[in-house]
N, C-alpha and C positions, 0 to 999 in steps of 0.2 A: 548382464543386461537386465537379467529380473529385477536384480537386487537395486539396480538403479531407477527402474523404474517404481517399486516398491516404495522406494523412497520420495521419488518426482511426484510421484499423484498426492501423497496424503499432503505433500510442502504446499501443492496447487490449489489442493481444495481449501489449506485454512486460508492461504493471501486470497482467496475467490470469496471464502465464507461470508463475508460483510457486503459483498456486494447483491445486488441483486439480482433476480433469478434470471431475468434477459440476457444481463453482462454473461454471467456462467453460461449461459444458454451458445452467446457469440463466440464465445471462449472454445467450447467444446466442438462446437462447428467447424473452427478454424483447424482446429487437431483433426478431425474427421477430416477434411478436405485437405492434411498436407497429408496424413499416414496413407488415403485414394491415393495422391499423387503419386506417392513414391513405389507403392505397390507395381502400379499404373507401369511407370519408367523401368524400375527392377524388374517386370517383368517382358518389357520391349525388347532390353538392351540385354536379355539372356536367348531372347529368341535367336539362331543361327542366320538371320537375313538380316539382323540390324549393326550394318557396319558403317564406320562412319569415314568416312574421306577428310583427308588432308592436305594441303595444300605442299608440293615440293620444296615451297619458298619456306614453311613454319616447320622446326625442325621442335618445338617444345610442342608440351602435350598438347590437345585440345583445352578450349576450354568452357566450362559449363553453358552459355550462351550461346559457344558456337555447335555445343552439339544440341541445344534443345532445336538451331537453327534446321538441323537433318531431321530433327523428331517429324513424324505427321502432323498434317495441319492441327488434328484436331486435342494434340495433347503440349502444340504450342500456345493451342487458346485454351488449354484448361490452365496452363502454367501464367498464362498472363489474366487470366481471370481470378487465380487464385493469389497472386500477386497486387493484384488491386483490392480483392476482397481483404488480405493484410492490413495495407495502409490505410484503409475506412477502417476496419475493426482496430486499426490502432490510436489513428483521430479518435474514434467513439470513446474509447477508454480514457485517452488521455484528456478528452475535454468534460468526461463524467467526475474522475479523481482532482480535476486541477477546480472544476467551480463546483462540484459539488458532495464538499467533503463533509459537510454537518452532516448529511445524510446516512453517513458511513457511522460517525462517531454518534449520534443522540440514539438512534434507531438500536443499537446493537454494543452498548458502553461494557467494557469491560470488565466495571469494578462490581465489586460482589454484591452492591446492595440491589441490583439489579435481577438477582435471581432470587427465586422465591422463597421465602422463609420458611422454615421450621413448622410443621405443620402440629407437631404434640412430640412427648418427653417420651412417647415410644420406642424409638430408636435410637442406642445411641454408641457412639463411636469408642471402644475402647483403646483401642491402637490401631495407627500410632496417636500419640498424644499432641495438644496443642501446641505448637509454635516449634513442636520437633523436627529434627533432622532424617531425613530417608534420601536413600539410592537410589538406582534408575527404576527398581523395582522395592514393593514392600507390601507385606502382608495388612490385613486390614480386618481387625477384631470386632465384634461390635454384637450388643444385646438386643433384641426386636423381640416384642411382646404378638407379632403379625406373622404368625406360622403360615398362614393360610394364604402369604401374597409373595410373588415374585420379588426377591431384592435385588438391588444392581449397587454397583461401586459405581459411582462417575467423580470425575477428575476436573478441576477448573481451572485449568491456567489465570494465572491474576493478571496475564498481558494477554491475553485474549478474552472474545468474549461467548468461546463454544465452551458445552460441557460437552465432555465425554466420557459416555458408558465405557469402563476397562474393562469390565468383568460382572456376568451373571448370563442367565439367572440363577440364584443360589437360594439355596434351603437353609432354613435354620432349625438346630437341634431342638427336641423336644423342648431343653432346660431355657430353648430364646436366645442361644450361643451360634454365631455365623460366623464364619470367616470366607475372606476374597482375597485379592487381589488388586493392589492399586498400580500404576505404571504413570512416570513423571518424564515424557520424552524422550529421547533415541537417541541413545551413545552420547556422544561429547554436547546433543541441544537438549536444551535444561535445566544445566547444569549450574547452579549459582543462581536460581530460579524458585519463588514460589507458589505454590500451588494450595488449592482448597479441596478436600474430602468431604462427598458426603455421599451416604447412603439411602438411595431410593427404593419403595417399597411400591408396590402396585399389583395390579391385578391382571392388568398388563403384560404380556412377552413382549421384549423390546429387543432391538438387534445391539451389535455392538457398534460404535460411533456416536457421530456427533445428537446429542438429545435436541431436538428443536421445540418440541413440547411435552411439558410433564402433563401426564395423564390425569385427567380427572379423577380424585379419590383417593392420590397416591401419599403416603405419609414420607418425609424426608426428618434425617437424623437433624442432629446438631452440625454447623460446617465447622472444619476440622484444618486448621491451615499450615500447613509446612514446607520446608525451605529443601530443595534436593543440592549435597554435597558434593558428592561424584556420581 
């Protein structure tokens, strides 16, 4: 169950990432109000006085309507409340994505030219090399003349349009020598995919996930683009 869930959240948050903060906001609500619910129920139907009567005539189980029918008034109107609360939050979505899709794509475009360039020849990426080949995982060499500043690895999916910090913050050798870590999606997604490297420098501690803004002040390598195999 972790491990599915592990997985569920980061898939939700990139289909949610382009939308805006209200959508996310209704989104999460809706999760909030079924995970109550079923707490709410799981914990009814464990108590020893919650039994449910059935009719001589119906010899198959009950069924979910007819036992919310015996629930208490008041967790029949949360169930019918949050049933309606559904179908609005899902009108709402679907009439945000259906007419207002520029908003999704201009606001938040995918393609690289979109993220900030190169701020000086300070940093620079020595592996892996341009237009190379990496696995789901690969190290990530690179020279920085900026001893004195937090570096980070982040990752650019070319079909999305989030960066993500994989790895830092990290130190570099006296000599300006750093190595990371880069990571190119989870198990079989990814794969036959290309991605952008590049290396951020700042002053800045940043957590790891998605970067929403580069810091004031911060120097960025060269982008580094490669293609993941298996």
């Amino acid at each position: 169950m972790t491990d599915m869930l592990m997985k569920i959240i980061p898939a939700l948050l990139s289909v949610l990432s382009p939308c805006p903060l209200w959508v996310r906001l209704l989104v999460f609500l809706w999760i909030a109000c079924a995970g109550i619910l079923v707490v709410v129920f799981l914990g009814y139907l464990l108590q020893p006085s919650a039994r449910f009567s059935r009719p001589p005539d119906i010899k198959r189980p009950l069924s979910i309507t007819e036992i919310i029918r015996q629930c208490p008034p008041v967790m029949r109107q949360s169930t019918i409340l949050w049933i309606g609360y559904s179908g609005i939050l899902f009108v709402i979505i679907l009439t945000y994505l259906l007419f207002l899709p520029s908003s999704i794509h201009t606001s938040r475009s995918p393609d690289i030219t979109s993220h900030p360039k190169p701020s000086s020849a300070d940093i620079v990426i020595l592996q892996p090399t341009q237009n190379g080949e990496v696995e789901e995982t690969a190290i990530v060499q690179f020279h920085s003349v900026h001893s004195e500043l937090h570096h980070y690895i982040v990752v650019i999916p070319m079909q999305s349009p989030n960066r993500w910090i994989v790895d830092g913050p990290l130190q570099v050798a006296n000599n300006g020598t750093g190595t990371g870590r880069a990571c190119f999606g989870s198990g079989s997604v990814g794969v036959g995919e290309r991605f952008t490297i590049v290396v951020l420098a700042s002053a800045v501690l940043l957590p790891e996930g998605i970067l929403t803004r580069t810091p004031a002040g911060s120097q960025l390598s060269q982008y580094i683009t490669v293609k993941r195999v298996k």
